[in-house]
C-alpha positions in Angstrom: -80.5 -21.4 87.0 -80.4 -24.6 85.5 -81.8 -23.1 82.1 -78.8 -20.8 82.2 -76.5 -24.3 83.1 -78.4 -25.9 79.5 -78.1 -22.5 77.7 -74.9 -21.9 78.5 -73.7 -25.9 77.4 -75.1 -25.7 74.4 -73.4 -22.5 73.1 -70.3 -24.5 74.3 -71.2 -27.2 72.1 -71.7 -25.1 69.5 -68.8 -23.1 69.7 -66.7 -26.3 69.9 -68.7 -27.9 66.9 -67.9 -24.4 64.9 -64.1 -25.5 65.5 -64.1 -28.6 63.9 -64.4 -30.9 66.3 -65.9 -34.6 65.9 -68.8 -35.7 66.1 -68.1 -38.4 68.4 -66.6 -35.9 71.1 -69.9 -33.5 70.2 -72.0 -35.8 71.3 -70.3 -36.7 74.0 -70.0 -32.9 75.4 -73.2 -32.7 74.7 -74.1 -36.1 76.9 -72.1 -33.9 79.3 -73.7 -30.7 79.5 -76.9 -32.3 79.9 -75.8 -34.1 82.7 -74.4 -30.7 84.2 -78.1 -29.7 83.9 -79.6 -32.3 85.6 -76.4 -32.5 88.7 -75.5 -29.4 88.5 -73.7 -30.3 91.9 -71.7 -33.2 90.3 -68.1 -33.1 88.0 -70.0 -32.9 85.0 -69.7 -28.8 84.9 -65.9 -29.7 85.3 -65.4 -32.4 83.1 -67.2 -30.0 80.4 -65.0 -27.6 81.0 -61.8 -29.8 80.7 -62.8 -31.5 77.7 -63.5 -28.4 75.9 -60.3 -26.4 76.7 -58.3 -29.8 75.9 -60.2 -30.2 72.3 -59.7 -26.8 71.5 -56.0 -26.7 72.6 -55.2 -29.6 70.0 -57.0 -27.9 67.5 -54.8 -26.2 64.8 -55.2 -22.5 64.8 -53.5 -18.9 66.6 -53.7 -19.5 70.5 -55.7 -16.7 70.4 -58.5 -17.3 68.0 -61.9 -15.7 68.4 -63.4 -19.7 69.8 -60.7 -19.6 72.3 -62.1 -16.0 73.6 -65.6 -16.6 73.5 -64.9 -20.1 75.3 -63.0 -18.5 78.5 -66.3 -16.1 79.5 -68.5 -19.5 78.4 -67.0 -22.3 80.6 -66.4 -19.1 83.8 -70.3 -18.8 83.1 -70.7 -22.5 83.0 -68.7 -22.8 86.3 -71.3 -20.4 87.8 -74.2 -21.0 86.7 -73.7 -25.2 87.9 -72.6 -23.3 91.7 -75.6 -20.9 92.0 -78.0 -24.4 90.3 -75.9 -26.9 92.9 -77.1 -24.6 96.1 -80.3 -23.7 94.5 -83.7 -25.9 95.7 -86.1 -27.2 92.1 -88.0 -24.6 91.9 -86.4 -22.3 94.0 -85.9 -18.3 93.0 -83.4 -16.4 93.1 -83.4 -12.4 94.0 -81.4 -10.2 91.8 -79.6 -8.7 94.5 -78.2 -12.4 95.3 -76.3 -12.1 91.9 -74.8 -8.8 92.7 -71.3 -10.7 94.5 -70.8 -13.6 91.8 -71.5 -11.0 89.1 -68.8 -9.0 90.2 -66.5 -12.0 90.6 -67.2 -13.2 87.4 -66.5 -9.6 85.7 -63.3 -9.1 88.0 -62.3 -12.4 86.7 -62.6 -11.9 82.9 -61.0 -8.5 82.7 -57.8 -10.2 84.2 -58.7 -13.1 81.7 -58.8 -10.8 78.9 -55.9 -8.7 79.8 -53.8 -11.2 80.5 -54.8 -12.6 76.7 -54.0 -9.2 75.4 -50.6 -9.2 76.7 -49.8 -12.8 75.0 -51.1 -11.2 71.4 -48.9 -7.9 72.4 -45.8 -11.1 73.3 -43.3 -12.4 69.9 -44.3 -15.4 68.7 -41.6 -17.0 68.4 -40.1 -19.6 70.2 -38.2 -18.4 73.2 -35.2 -20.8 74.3 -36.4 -23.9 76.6 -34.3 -22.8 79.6 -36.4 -19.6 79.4 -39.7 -21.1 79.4 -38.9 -23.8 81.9 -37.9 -21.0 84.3 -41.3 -18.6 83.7 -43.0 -21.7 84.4 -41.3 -22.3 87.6 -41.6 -18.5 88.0 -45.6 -19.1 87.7 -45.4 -22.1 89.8 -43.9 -20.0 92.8 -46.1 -17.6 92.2 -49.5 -19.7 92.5 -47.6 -21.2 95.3 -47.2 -17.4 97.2 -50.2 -16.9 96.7 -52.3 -20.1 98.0 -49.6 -19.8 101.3 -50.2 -15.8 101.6 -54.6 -16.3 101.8 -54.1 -19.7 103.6 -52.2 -17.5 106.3 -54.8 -15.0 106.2 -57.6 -17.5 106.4 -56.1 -18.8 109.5 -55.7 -15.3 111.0 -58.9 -13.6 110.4 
C-alpha cells in the first residue's frame, strides 16, 4: 500500500508541475508526499491534498480544466491509499476481497464528483448577482449541516 501512497504522489506532483507551478512549491509537495509514504498515518496525506487543490485553484485557467479532473480521482486515491497504508503492518498483505468496500466507496464517490462537475460545465458562466451566491452558499451550508445532524441522529439510534 505504501507503493500505491508514493505512486499515487508523484503523479500528483506531476500533474501539478504540468500546471505550471513553481519549483519551490514542487519540491516542497514532493517533500510532502514522501513523507505521506513513510507516515502514511500522519497529516501529510492531507496537507498534500490541501496544497495541491489551493495551487491549482490560483492557477489561471477554466475551473474545469482537464488537471483539475484528473486531480479530484488522484488526491480521493491518495486519501485512500494513506487509510488502508496507516492500518496496514510493514510488510503486511492485503486480500483482494479487503478492497472490495473502499473500492466501491471510492467509485460511488467520483461518479457524484464527476456529475456534480458536469453540471457546473452544463451552469452559465457568468457571474450571478452576489445576493444569489451568498444565499446558494448558505443553501449548501444548511445542507452539509442536515446532513451531519440527520447520520449523527442515526448513529446514536442504531
Amino acid at each position: 500500500m505504501r507503493a500505491a501512497v508514493g505512486v499515487v504522489g508523484a503523479l500528483i506532483v506531476l500533474v501539478l508541475a504540468v500546471q505550471g507551478v513553481t519549483a519551490v512549491l514542487i519540491g516542497l509537495v514532493g517533500f510532502v508526499a514522501v513523507a505521506a509514504v513513510a507516515l502514511p498515518g500522519s497529516p501529510a496525506a492531507m496537507l498534500l491534498i490541501g496544497v495541491s487543490a489551493v495551487a491549482t485553484a490560483v492557477l489561471p485557467g477554466e475551473p474545469l480544466r482537464w488537471e483539475v479532473l484528473v486531480l479530484i480521482p488522484l488526491v480521493h486515491l491518495l486519501h485512500l491509499s494513506c487509510a488502508l497504508a496507516a492500518i496496514l503492518p510493514r510488510g503486511g498483505r492485503l486480500h483482494l476481497a479487503a478492497l472490495r468496500a473502499p473500492v466501491r466507496r471510492f467509485a460511488f464517490v467520483q461518479a457524484g464528483a464527476f456529475g456534480l462537475a458536469g453540471l457546473v460545465a452544463l451552469l452559465p458562466s457568468d457571474r450571478a448577482d452576489p445576493v444569489v451566491e451568498v444565499l446558494g452558499l448558505l443553501g449548501a451550508a444548511g445542507l452539509v449541516l442536515l446532513v451531519a445532524a440527520l447520520l449523527r441522529d442515526r448513529d446514536r439510534v442504531g
